[in-house]
N, CA, C and O atoms as CSV, one atom per row, in Angstrom:
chain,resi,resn,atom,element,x,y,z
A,1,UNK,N,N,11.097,16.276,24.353
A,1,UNK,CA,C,10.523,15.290,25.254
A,1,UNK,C,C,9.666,14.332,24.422
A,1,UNK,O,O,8.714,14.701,23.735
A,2,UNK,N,N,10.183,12.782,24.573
A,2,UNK,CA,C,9.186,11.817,23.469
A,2,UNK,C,C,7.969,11.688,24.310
A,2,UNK,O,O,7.977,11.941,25.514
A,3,UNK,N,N,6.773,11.234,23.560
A,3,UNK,CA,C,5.537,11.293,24.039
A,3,UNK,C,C,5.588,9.687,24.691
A,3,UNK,O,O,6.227,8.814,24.104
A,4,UNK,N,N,5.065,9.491,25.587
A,4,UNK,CA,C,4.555,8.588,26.780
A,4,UNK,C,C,4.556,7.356,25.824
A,4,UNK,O,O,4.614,7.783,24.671
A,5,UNK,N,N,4.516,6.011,25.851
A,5,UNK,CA,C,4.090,4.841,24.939
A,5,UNK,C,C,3.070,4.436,25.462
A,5,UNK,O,O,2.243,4.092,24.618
A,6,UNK,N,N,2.671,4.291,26.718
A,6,UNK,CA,C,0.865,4.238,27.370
A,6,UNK,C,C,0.134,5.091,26.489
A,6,UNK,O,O,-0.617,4.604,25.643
A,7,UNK,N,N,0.326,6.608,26.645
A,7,UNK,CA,C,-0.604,7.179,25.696
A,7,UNK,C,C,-0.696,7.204,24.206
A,7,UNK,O,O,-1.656,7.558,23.523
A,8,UNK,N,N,0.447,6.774,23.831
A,8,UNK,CA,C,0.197,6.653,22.565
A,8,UNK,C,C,-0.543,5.312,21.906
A,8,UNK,O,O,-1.237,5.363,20.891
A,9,UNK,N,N,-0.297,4.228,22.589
A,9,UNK,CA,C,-0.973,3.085,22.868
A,9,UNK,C,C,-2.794,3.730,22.672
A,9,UNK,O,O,-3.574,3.289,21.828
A,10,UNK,N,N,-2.996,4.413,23.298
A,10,UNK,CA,C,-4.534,4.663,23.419
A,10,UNK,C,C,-5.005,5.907,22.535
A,10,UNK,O,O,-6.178,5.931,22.164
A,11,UNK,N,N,-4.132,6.946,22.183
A,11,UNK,CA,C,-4.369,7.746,21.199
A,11,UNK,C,C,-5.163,7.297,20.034
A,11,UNK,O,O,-5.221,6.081,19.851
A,12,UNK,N,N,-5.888,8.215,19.082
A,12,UNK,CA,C,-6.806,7.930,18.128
A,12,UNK,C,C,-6.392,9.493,17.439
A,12,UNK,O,O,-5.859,10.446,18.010
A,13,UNK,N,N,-6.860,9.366,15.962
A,13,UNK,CA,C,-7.094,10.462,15.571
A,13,UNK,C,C,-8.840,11.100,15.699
A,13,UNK,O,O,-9.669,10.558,14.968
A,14,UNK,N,N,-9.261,12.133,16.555
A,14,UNK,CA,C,-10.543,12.321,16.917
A,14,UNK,C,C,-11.615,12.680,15.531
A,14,UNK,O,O,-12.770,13.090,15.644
A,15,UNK,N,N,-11.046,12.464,14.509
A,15,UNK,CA,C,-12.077,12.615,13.481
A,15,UNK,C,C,-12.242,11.208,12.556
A,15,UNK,O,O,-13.302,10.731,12.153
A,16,UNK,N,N,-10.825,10.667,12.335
A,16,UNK,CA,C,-11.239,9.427,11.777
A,16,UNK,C,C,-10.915,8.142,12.398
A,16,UNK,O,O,-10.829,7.154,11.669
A,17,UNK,N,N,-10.737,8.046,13.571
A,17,UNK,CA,C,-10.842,7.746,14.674
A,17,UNK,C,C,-9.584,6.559,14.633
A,17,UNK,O,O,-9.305,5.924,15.649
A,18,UNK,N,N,-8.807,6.329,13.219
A,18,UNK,CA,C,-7.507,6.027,13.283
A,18,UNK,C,C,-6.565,6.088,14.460
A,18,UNK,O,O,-6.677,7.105,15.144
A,19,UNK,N,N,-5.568,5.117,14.873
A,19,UNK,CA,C,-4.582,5.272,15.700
A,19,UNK,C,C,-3.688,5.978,14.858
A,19,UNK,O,O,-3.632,6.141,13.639
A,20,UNK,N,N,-2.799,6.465,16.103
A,20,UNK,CA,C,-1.604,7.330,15.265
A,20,UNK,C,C,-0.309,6.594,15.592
A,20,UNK,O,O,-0.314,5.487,16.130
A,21,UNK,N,N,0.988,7.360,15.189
A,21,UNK,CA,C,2.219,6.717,15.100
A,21,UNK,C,C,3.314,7.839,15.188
A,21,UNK,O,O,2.981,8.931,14.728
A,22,UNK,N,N,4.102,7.764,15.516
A,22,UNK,CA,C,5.246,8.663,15.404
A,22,UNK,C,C,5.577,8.944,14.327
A,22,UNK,O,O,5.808,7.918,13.688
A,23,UNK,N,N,5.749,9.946,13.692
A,23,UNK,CA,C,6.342,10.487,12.626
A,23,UNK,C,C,7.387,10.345,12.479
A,23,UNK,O,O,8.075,10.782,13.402
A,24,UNK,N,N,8.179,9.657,11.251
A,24,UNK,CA,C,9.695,9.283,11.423
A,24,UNK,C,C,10.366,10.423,11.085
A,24,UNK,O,O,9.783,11.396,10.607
A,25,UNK,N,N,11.527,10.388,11.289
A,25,UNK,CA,C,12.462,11.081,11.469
A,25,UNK,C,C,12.466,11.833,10.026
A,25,UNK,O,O,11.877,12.904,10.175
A,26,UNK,N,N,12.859,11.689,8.838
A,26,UNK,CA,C,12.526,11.656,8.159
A,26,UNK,C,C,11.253,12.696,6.858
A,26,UNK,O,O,11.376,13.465,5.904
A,27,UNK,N,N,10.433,12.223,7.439
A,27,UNK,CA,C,8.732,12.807,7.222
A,27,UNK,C,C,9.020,14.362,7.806
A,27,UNK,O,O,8.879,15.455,7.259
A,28,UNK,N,N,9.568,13.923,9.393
A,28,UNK,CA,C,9.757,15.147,10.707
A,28,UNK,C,C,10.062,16.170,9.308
A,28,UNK,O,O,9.268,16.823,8.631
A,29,UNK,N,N,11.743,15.986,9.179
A,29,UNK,CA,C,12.671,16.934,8.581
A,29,UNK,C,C,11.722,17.711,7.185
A,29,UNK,O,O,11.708,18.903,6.877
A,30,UNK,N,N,11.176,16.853,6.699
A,30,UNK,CA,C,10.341,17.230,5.486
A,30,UNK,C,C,9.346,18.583,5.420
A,30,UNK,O,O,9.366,19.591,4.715
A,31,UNK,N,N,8.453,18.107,6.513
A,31,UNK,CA,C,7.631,18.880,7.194
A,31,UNK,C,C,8.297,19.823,7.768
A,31,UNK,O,O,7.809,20.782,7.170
A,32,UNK,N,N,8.824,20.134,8.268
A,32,UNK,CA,C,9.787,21.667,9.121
A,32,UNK,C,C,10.412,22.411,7.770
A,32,UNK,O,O,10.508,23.634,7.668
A,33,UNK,N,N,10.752,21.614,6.921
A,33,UNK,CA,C,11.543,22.279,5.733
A,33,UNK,C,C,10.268,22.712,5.098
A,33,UNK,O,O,10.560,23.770,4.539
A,34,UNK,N,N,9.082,22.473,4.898
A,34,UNK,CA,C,8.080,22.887,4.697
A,34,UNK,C,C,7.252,23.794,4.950
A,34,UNK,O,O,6.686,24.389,4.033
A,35,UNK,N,N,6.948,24.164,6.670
A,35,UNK,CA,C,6.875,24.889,7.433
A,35,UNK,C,C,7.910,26.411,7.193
A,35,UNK,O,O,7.661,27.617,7.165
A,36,UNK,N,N,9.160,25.563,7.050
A,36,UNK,CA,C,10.254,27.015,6.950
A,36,UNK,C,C,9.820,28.050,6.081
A,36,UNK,O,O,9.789,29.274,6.209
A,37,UNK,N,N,9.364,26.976,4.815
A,37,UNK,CA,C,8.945,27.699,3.752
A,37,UNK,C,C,7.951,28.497,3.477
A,37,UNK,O,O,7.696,29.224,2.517
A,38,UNK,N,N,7.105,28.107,5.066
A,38,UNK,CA,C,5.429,28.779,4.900
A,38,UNK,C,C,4.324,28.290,3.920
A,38,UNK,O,O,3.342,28.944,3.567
A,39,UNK,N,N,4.687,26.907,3.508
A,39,UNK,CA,C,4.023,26.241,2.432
A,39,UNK,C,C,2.991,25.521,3.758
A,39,UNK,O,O,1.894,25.363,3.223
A,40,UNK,N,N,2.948,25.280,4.485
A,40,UNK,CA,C,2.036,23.706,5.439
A,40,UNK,C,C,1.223,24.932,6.046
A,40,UNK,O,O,1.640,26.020,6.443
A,41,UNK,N,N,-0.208,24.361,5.991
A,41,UNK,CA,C,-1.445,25.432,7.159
A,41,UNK,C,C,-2.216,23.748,7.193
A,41,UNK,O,O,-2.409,22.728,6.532
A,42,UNK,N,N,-2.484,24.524,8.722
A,42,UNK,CA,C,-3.966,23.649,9.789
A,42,UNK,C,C,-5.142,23.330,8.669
A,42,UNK,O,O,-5.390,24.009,7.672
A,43,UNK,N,N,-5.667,22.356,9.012
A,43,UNK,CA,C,-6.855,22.236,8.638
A,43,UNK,C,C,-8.063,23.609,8.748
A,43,UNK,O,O,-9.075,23.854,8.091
A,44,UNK,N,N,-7.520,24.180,9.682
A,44,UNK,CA,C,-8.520,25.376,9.503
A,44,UNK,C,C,-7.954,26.797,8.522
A,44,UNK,O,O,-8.304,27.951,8.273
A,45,UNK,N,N,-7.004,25.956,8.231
A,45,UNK,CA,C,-6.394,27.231,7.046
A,45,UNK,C,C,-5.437,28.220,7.577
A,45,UNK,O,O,-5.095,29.240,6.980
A,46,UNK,N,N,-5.201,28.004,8.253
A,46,UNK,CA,C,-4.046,29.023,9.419
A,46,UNK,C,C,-2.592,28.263,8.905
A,46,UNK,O,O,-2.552,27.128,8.430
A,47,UNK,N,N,-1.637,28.989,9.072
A,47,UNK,CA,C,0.231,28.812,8.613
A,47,UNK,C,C,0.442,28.100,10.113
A,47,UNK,O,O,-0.064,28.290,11.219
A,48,UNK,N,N,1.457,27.173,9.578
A,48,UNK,CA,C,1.340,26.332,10.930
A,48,UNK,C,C,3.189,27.225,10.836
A,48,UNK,O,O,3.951,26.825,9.957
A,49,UNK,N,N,3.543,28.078,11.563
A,49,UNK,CA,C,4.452,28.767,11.931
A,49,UNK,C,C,5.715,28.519,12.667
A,49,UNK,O,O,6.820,29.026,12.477
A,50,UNK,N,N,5.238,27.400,13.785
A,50,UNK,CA,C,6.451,26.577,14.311
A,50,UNK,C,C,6.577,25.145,14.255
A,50,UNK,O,O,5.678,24.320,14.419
A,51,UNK,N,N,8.075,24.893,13.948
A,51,UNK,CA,C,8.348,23.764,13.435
A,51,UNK,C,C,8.001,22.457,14.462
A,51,UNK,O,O,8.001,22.809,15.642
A,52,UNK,N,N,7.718,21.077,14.257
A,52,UNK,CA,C,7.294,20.444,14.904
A,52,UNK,C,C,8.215,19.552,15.375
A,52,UNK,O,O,8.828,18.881,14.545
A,53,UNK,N,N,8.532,19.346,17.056
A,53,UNK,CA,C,9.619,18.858,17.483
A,53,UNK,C,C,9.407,17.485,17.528
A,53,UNK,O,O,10.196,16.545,17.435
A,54,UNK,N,N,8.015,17.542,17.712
A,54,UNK,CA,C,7.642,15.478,16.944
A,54,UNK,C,C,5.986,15.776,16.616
A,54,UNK,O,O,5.181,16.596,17.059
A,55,UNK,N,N,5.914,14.801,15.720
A,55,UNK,CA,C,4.599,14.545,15.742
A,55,UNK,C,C,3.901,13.242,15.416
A,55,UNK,O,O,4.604,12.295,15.063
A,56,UNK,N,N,2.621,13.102,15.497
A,56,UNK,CA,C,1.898,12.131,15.350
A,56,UNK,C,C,1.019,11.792,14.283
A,56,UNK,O,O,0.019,12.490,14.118
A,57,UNK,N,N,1.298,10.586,13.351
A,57,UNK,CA,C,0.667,10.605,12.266
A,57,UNK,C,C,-0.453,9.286,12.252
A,57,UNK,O,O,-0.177,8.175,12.705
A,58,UNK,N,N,-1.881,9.689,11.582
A,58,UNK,CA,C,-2.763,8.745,11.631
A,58,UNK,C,C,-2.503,7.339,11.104
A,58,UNK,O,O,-1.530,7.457,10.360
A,59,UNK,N,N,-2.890,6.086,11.125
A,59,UNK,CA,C,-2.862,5.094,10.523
A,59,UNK,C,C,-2.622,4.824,8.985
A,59,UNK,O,O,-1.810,4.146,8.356
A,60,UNK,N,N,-3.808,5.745,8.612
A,60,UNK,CA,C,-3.978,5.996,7.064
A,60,UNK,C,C,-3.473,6.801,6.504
A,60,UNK,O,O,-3.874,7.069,5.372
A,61,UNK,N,N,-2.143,7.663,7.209
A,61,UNK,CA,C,-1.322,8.129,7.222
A,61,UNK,C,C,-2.084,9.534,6.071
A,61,UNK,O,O,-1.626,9.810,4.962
A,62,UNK,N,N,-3.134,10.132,6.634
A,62,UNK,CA,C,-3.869,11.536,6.149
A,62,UNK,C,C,-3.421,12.750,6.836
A,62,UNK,O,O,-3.062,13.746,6.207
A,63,UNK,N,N,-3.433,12.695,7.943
A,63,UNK,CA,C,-3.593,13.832,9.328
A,63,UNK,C,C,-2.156,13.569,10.230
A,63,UNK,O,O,-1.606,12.517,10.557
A,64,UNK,N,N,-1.829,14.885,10.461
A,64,UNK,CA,C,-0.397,14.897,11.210
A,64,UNK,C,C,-1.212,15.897,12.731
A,64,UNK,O,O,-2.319,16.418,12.868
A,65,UNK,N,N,-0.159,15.798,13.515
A,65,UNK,CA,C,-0.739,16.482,14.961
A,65,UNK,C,C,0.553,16.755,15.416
A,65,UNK,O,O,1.324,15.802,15.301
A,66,UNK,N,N,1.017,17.781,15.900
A,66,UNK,CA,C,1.858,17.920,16.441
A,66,UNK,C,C,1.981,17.378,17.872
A,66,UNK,O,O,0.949,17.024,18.443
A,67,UNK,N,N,3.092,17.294,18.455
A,67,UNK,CA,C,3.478,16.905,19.966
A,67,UNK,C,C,4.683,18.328,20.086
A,67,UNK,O,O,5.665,18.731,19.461
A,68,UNK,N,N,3.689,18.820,21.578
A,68,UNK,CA,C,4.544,20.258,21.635
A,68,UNK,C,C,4.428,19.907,23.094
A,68,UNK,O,O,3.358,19.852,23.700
A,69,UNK,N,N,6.113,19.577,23.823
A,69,UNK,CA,C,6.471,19.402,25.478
A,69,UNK,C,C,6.087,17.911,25.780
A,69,UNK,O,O,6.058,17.543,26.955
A,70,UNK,N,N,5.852,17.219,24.973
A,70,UNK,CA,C,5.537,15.394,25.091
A,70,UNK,C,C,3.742,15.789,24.966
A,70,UNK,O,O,3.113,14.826,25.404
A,71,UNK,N,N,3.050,16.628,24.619
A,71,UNK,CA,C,1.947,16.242,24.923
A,71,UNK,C,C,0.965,16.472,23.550
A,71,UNK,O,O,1.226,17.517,22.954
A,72,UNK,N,N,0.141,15.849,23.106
A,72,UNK,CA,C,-0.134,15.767,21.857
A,72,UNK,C,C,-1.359,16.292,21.358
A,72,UNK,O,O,-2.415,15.739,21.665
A,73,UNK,N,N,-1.336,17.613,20.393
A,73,UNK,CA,C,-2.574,18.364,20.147
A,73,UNK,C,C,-3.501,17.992,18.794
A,73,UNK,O,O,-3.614,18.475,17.667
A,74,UNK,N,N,-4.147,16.786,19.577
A,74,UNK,CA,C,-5.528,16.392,18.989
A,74,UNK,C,C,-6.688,16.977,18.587
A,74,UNK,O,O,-7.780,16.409,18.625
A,75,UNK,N,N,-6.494,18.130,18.188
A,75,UNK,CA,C,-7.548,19.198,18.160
A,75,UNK,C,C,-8.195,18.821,16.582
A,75,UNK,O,O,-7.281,18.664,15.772
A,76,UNK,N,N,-9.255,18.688,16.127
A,76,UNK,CA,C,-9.608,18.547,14.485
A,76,UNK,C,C,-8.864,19.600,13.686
A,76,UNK,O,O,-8.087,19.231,12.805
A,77,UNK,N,N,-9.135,21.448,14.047
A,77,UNK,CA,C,-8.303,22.469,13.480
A,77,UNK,C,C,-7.094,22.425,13.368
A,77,UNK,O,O,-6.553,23.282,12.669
A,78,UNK,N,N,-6.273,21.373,14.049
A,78,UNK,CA,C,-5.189,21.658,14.689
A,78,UNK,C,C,-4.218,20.800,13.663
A,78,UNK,O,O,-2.997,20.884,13.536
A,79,UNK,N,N,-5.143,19.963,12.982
A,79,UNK,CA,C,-4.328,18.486,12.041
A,79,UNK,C,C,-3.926,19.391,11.049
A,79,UNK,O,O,-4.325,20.527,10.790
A,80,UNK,N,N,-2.590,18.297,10.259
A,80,UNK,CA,C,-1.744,18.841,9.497
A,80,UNK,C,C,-2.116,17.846,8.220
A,80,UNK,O,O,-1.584,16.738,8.282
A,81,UNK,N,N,-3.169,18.167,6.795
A,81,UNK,CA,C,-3.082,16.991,5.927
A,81,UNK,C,C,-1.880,17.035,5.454
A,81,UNK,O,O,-1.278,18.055,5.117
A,82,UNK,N,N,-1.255,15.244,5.389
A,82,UNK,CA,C,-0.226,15.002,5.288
A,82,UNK,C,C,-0.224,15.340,3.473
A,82,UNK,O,O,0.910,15.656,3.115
A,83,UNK,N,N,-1.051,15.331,2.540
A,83,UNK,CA,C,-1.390,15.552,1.377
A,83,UNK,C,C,-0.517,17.307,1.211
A,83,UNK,O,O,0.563,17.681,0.752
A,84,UNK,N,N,-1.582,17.920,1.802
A,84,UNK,CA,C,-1.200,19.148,1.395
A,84,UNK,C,C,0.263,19.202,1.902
A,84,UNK,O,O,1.085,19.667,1.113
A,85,UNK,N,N,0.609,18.869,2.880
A,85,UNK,CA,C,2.227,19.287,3.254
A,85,UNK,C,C,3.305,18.486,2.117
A,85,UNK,O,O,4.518,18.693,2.150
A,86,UNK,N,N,2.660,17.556,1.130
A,86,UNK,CA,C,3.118,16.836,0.495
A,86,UNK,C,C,4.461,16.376,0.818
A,86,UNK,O,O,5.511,16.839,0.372
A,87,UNK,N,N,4.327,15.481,1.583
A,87,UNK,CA,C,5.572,14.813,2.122
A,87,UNK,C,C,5.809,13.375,0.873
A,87,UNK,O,O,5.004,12.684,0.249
A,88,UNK,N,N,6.464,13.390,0.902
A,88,UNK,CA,C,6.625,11.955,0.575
A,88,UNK,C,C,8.092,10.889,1.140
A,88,UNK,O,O,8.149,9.700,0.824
């Protein structure tokens, strides 16, 4: 389920208060192949365990958030640094 374009319109990242963006397709595949591997953890240091069916990436393109059922978990613990998951 894609996330709403109203809300994403108004979304922010709640720590650096950046707008976010859809994660391309791309980045997506990177990150899950990443995840598979058990290489990507939360900002709070936890294994981020299931793969992300979309997500949302900050402006400054630092912090990833998953979108799990169209709805998007903005939590600070919850961000994915796009650094450590080393996407490129």
């Amino acid at each position: 389920m894609a996330i709403d374009r109203k809300l994403l319109d108004i979304l922010c990242c709640p720590v650096t208060k950046q707008p976010v963006h859809v994660l391309g397709r791309r980045e997506l595949k990177a990150l899950n192949e990443r995840i598979a591997a058990g290489d990507v953890y939360y900002q709070d240091e936890t294994p981020v365990e299931t793969p992300l069916e979309e997500g949302l990436i900050t402006a400054n393109e630092e912090r990833i958030y998953r979108v799990d059922d169209g709805i998007p978990v903005m939590l600070e613990e919850r961000a994915i640094n796009r650094r450590a998951a080393d996407l490129k």
